[in-house]
C-alpha positions as CSV (number, residue, x, y, z in Angstrom):
1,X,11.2,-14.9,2.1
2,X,7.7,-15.5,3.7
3,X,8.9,-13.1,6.1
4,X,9.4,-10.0,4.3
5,X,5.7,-10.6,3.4
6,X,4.7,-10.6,6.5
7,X,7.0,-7.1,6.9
8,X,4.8,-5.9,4.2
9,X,1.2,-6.8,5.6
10,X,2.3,-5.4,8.7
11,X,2.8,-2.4,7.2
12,X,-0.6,-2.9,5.1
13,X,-2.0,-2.8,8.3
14,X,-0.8,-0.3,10.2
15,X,-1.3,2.1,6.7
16,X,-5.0,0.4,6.7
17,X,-5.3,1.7,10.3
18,X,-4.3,5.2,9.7
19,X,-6.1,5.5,6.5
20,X,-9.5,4.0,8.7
21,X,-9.1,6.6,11.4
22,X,-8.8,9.3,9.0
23,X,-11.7,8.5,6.9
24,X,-13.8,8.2,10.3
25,X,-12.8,11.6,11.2
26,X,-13.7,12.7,7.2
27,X,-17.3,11.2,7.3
28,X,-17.8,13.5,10.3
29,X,-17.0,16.6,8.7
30,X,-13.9,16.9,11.2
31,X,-10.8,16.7,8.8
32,X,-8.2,18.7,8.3
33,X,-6.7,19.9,4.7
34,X,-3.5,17.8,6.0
35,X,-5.7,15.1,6.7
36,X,-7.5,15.0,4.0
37,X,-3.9,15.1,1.7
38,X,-2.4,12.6,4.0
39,X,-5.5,10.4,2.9
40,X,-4.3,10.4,-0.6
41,X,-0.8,9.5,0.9
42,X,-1.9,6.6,2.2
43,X,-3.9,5.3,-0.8
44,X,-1.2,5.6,-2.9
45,X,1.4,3.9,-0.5
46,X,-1.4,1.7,-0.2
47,X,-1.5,0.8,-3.6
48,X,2.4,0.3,-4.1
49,X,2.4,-1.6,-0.6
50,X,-0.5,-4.4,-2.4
51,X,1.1,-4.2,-5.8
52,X,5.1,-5.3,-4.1
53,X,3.0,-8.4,-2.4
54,X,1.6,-9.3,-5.6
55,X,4.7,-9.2,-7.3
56,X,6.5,-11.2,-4.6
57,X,4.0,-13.6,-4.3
58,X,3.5,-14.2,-8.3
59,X,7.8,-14.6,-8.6
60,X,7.5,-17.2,-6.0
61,X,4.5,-18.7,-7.8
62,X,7.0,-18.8,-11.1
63,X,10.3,-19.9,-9.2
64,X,11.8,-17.1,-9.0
65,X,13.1,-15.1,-6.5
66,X,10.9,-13.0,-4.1
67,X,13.2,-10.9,-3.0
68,X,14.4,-9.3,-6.8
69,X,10.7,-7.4,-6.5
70,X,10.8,-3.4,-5.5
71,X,8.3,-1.2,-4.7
72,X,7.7,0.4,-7.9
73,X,6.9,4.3,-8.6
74,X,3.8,5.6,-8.1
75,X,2.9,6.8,-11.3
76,X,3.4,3.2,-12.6
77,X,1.7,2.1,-9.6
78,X,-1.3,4.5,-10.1
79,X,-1.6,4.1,-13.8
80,X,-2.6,0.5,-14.0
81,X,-6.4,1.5,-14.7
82,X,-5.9,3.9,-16.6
């Protein structure tokens, strides 16, 4: 259990990475169109990335089974602001 949230930090972190390097290059007027889309990529992936940790952490919190969360879509993901 605890180690599929560990799966999904480590890809927090390697996302968190990318998306850091891309913004550096962005605040120096030096990014690309793809860059600048794969930016948005990565929030959103982001975003659905936090939101399955939160829901696997809150079922084990309530008993239930971690493992019975799923990433969900992004424009459920994406919508929880709004």
């Amino acid at each position: 259990m605890a180690n599929e949230d560990g799966t999904v930090l480590g890809q927090i972190n390697r996302l968190s990475a990318e998306e850091h390097e891309l913004w550096q290059r962005e605040s120096r007027g030096q990014a690309s169109a793809e860059e600048r889309a794969r930016l948005r990529e990565l929030e959103v992936e982001l975003d659905r990335c936090w939101d399955l940790l939160r829901q696997r952490r809150a079922r084990r919190g309530a008993g239930l089974d971690p493992d019975a969360s799923a990433v969900r879509p992004e424009d459920t993901v994406e919508r929880y602001l709004q």
